[in-house]
KOLNUNU-67638 format. One record per residue (C-alpha): residue in three letters; chain; x, y, z. Coordinates in steps of 0.02 Angstrom, whole numbers, plus 32768, in hexadecimal, padded with zeros to 4 digits. Layout:
! KOLNUNU-67638
> residu,chaine,xx,yy,zz
> ALA,A,X,Y,Z
...
***
This chain:
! KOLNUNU-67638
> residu,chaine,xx,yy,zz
> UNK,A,7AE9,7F6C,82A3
> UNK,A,7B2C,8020,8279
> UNK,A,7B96,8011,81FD
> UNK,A,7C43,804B,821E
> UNK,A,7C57,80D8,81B4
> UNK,A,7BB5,8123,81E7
> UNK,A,7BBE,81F3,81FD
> UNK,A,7C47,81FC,818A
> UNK,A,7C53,826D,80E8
> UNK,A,7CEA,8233,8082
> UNK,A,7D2C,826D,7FC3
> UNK,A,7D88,8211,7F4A
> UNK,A,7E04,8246,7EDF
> UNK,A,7E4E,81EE,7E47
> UNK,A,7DB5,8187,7E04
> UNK,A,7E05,80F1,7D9B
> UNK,A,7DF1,8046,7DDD
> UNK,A,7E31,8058,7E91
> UNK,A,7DE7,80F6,7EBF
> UNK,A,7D37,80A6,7E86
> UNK,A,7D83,8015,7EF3
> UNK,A,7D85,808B,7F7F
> UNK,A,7CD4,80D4,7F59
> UNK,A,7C86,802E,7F58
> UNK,A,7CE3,8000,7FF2
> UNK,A,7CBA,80B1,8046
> UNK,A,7BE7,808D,8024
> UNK,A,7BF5,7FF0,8076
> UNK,A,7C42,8022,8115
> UNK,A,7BAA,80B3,8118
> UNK,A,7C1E,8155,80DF
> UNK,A,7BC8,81C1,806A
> UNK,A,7C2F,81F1,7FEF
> UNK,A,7C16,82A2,7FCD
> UNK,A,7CA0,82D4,7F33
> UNK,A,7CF1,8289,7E9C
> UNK,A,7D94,82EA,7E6B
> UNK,A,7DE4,82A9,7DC7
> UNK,A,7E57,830A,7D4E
> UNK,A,7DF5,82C2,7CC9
> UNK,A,7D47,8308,7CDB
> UNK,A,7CDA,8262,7C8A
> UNK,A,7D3C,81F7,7D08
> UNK,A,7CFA,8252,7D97
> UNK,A,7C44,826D,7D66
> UNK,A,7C57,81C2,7D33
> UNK,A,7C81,8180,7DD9
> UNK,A,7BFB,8218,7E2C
> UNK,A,7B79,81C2,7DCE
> UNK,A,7BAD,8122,7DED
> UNK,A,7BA0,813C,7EBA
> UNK,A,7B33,81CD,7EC2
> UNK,A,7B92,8240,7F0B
> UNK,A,7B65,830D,7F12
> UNK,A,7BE4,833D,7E9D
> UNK,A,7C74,8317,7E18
> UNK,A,7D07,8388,7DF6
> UNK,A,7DC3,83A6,7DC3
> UNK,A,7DE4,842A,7E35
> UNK,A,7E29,83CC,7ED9
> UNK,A,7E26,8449,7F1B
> UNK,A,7D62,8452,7F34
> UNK,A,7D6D,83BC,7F9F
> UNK,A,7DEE,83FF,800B
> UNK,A,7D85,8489,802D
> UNK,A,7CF6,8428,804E
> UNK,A,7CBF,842A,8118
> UNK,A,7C65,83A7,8101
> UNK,A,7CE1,831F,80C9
> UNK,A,7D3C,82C4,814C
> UNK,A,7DA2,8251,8100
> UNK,A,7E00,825F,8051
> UNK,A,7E18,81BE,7FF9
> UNK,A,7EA5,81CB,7F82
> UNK,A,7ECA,815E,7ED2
> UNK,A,7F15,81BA,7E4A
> UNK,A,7FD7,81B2,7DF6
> UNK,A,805A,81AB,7E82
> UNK,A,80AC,824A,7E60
> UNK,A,8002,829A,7E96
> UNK,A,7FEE,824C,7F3C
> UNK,A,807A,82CB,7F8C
> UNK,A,8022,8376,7F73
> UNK,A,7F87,8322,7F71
> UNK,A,7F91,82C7,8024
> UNK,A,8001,837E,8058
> UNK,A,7F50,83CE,802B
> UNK,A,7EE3,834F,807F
> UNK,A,7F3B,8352,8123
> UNK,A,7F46,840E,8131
> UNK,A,7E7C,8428,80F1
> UNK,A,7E6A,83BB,81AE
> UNK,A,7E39,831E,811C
> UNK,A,7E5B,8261,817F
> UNK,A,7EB0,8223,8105
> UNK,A,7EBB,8159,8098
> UNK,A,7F46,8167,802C
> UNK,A,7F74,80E5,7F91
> UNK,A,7FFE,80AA,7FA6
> UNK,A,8092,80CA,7F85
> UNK,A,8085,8157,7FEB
> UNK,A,80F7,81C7,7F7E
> UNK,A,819B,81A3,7EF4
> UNK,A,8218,81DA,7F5F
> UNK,A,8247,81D7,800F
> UNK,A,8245,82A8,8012
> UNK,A,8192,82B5,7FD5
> UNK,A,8166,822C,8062
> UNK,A,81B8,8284,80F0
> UNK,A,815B,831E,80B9
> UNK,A,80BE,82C8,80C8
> UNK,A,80E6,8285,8164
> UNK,A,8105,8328,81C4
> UNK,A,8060,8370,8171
> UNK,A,7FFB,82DE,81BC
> UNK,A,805C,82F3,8255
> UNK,A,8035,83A9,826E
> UNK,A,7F93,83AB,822C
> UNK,A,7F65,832F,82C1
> UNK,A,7EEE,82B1,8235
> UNK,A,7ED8,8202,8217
> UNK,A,7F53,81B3,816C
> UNK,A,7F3E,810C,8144
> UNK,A,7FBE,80C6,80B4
> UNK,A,7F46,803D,8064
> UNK,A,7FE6,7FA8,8071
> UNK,A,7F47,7F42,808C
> UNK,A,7FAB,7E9E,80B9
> UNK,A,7FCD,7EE4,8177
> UNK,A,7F1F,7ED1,8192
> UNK,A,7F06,7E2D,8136
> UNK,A,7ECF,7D9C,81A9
> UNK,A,7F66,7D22,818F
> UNK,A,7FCD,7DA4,8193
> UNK,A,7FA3,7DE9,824C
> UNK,A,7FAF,7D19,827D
> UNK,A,8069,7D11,822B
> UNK,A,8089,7DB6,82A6
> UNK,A,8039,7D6C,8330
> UNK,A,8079,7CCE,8334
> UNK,A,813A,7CFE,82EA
> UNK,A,8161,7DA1,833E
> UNK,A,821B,7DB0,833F
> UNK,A,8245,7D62,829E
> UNK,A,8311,7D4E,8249
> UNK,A,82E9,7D35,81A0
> UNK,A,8263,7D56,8121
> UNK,A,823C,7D40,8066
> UNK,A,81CC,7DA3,7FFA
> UNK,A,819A,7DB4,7F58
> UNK,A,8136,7E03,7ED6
> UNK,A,811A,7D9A,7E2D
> UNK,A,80A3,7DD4,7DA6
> UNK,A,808A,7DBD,7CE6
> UNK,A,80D2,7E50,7C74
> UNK,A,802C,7E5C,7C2D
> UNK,A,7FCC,7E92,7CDB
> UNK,A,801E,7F38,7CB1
> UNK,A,7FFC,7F59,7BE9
> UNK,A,7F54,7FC3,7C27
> UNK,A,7FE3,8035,7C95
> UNK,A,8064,8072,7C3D
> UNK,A,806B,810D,7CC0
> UNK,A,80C1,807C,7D28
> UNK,A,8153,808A,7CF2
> UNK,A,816B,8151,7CCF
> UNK,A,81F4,81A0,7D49
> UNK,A,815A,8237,7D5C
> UNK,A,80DF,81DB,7D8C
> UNK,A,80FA,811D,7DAA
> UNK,A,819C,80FF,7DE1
> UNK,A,81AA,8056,7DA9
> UNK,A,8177,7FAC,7DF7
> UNK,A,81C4,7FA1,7E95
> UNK,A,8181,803E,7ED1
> UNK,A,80E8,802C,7E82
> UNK,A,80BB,7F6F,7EAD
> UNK,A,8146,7F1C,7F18
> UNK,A,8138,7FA1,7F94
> UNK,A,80A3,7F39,7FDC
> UNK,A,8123,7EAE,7FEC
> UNK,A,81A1,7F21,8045
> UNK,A,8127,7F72,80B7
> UNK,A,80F1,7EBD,80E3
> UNK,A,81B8,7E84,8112
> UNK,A,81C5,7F18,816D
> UNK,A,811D,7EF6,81D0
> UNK,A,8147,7E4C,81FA
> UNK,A,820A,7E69,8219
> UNK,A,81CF,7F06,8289
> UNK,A,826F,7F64,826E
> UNK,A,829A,7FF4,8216
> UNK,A,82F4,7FC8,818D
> UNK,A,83B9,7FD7,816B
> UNK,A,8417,7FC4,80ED
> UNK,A,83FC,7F62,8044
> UNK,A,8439,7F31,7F9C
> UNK,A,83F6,7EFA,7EF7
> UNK,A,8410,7ECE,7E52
> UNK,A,837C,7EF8,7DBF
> UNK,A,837F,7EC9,7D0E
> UNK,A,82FA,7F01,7CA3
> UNK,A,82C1,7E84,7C1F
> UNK,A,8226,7EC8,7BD5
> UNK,A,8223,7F42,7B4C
> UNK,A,818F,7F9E,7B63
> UNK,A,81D1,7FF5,7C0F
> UNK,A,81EF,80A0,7BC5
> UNK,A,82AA,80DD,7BCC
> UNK,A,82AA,80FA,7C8A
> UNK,A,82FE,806A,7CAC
> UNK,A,82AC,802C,7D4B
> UNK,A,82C0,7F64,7D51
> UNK,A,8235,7EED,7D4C
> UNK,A,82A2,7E75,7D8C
> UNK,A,82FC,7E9E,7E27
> UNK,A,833F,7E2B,7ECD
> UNK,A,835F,7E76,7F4F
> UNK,A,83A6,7E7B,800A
> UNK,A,8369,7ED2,809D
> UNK,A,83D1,7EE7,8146
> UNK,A,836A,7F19,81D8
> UNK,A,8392,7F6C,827B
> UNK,A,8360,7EEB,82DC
> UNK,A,83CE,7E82,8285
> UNK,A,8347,7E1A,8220
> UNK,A,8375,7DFC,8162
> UNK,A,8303,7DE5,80D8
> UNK,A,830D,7DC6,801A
> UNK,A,8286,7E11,7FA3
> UNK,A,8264,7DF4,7EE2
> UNK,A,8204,7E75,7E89
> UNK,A,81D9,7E39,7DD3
> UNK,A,8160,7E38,7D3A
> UNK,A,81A7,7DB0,7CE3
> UNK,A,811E,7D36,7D0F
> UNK,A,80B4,7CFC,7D9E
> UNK,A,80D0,7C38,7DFA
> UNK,A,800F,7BFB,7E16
> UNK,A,803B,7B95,7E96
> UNK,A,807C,7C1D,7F24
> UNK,A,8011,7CB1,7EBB
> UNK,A,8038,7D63,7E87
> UNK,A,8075,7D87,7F37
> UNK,A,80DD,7D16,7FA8
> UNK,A,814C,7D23,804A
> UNK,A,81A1,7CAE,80BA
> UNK,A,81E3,7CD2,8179
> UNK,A,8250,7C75,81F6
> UNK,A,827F,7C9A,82A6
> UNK,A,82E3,7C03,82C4
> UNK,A,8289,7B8E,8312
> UNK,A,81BF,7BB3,82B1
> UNK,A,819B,7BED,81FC
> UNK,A,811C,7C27,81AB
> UNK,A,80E1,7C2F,80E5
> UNK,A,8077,7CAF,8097
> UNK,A,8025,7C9E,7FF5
> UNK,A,7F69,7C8F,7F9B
> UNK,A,7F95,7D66,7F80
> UNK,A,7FB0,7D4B,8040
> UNK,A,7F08,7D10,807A
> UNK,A,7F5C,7C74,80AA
> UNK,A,7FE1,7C58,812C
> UNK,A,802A,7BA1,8148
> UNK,A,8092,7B7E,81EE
> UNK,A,811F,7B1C,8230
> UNK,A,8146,7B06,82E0
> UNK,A,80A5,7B46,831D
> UNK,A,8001,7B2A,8374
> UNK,A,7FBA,7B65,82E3
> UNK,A,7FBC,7AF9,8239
> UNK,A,7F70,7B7B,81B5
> UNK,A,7F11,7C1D,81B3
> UNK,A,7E96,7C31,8112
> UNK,A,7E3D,7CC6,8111
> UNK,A,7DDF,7C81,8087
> UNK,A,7D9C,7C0C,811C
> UNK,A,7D61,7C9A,8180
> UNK,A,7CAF,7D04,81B2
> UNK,A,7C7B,7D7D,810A
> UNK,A,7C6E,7E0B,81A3
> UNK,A,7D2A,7DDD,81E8
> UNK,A,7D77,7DD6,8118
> UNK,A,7D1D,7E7E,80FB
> UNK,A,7D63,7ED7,819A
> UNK,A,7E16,7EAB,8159
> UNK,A,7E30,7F53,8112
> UNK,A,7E83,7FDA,8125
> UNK,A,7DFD,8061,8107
> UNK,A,7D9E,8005,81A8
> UNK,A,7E3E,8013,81ED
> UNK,A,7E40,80DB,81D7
> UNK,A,7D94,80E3,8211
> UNK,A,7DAF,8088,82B1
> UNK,A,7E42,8101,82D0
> UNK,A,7DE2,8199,82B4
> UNK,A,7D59,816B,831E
> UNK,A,7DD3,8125,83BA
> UNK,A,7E5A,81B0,83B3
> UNK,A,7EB1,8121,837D
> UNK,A,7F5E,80ED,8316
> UNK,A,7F4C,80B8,8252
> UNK,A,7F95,8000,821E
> UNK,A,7FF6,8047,81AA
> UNK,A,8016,8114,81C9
> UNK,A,8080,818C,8182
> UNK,A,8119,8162,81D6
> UNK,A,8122,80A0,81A4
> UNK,A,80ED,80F4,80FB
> UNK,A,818C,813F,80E0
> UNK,A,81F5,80C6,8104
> UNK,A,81B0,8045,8080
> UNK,A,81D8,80E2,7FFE
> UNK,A,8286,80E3,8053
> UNK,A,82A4,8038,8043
> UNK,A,8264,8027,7F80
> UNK,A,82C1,80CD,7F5B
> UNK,A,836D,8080,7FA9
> UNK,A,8347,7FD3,7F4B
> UNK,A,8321,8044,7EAA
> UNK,A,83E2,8091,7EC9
> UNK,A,843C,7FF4,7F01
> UNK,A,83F1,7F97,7E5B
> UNK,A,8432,803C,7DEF
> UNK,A,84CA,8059,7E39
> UNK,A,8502,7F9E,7E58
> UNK,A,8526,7FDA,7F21
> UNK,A,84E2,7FB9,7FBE
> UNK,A,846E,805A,800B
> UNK,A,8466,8090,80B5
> UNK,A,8397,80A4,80D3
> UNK,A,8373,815E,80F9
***
């Protein structure tokens, strides 16, 4: 069989761990990857040598230039995936963008209108929307009421990452992690979100003097009416629900994600537990997003997670951010 990516030229830029991630990933759906743009010059011919590609640089602006690439693959600091995705979308790039898409809710409506006008493909890689379970909790619990999620890791996961935590750069842990946890609430309530409020205590000392919590609970209103909770920590992980957890109700069926939500557990339902752990090697390597963008591409077709739905999970942690500051509930812009 063809593989999927097949007839594809793509780039990467920002060549730590997850844009290597997204290298590795890229070869095995059959894109060649063409560029390696770094602002650190070793990292990039590192990662050129590494997967072969033609050429290594610190000049971005070589692979927007490029004809040949199709689709930019993007995985540096936060604060550069704003002019960086701006760039990408206007060079005609398709576009796979870490997430979060940007630090503030300005930055990501900016990117949103360049994606819009440029007429391209953006993916946000909230890789949980296309996770098995998750899709079956969707399925199976459409119109849910009310939802927990969480995000629970050790302190020490984040001693290699300092830039985490800089106001310039990281933006703290909500934004930074959680936001796959409020992307996923937001996916399976299917509602834009509201209003919320929050309080955040930060208990660490090695968080820097910007003063973003790594502790903070949280409420979210939705327009449709559905309510959810949300935790966002780094005080320490529970092994037996894992790193990230949610819960759902719609009240009559429930559902329970956990295993770093590869597993989904049902009440009420036909169905008594997904496991994608359980499933075909072909059908657990298809559950991600950068297949997702390439399916798109090729049909014309809408992204799992685009631009749009982008935003609001920056609009959401930027409004929790305020309401856990400011010790007041914030309207969601």
């Amino acid at each position: 069989m063809t593989p999927i990516g097949c007839g594809f030229k793509a780039a990467v830029i920002g060549c730590g761990m997850a844009g290597r991630g997204h290298a590795e990933k890229a070869q095995s759906l059959g894109l060649e990857v063409v560029g390696f743009g770094d602002q650190l010059e070793e990292a990039a011919e590192r990662a050129r040598t590494e997967f072969g590609g033609r050429y290594a640089t610190t000049d971005t602006g070589r692979i927007m230039r490029d004809d040949s690439i199709d689709v930019v693959l993007i995985a540096t600091h936060h604060d550069a995936h704003h002019p960086l995705a701006i760039a990408a979308a206007e060079a005609g790039k398709h576009i796979l963008l870490e997430k979060p898409m940007c630090l503030t809710y300005a930055q990501a409506v900016e990117v949103a209108e360049a994606v819009e006008k440029a007429g391209v493909k953006c993916v946000i890689n909230c890789k949980f929307r296309i996770a098995p379970a998750v899709r079956k909790v969707r399925q199976l619990l459409p119109r849910p009421r009310v939802s927990h999620g969480q995000l629970a890791m050790r302190e020490s996961e984040n001693i290699g990452n300092p830039w985490v935590w800089r106001a310039d750069d990281g933006g703290g842990l909500l934004i930074s992690t959680t936001v796959h946890t409020i992307d996923l609430l937001g996916y399976l309530m299917d509602s834009a979100a509201d209003r919320v409020y929050a309080e955040g205590r930060v208990f660490g000392d090695n968080k820097g003097t910007e003063g973003y919590p790594d502790a903070l609970v949280g409420t979210i209103l939705w327009k449709n009416g559905g309510l959810s909770t949300v935790i966002s920590t780094d005080q320490g992980m529970n092994p037996f629900v894992s790193k990230w957890f949610l819960e759902i109700w719609d009240g009559e069926r429930s559902a329970v994600l956990s295993a770093d939500m590869n597993r989904a557990d049902f009440s009420g339902c036909d169905v008594d537990h997904v496991d994608a752990r359980e499933l075909p090697q072909e059908t657990q390597d298809n559950a991600a997003m950068m297949v997702n963008l390439i399916e798109a591409i090729r049909t014309d077709g809408d992204t799992l997670c685009d631009a749009r739905d982008g935003v609001q999970a920056v609009a959401i942690c930027n409004a929790l951010d305020a309401a856990a500051r400011t010790g007041t509930p914030q309207t969601v812009q």
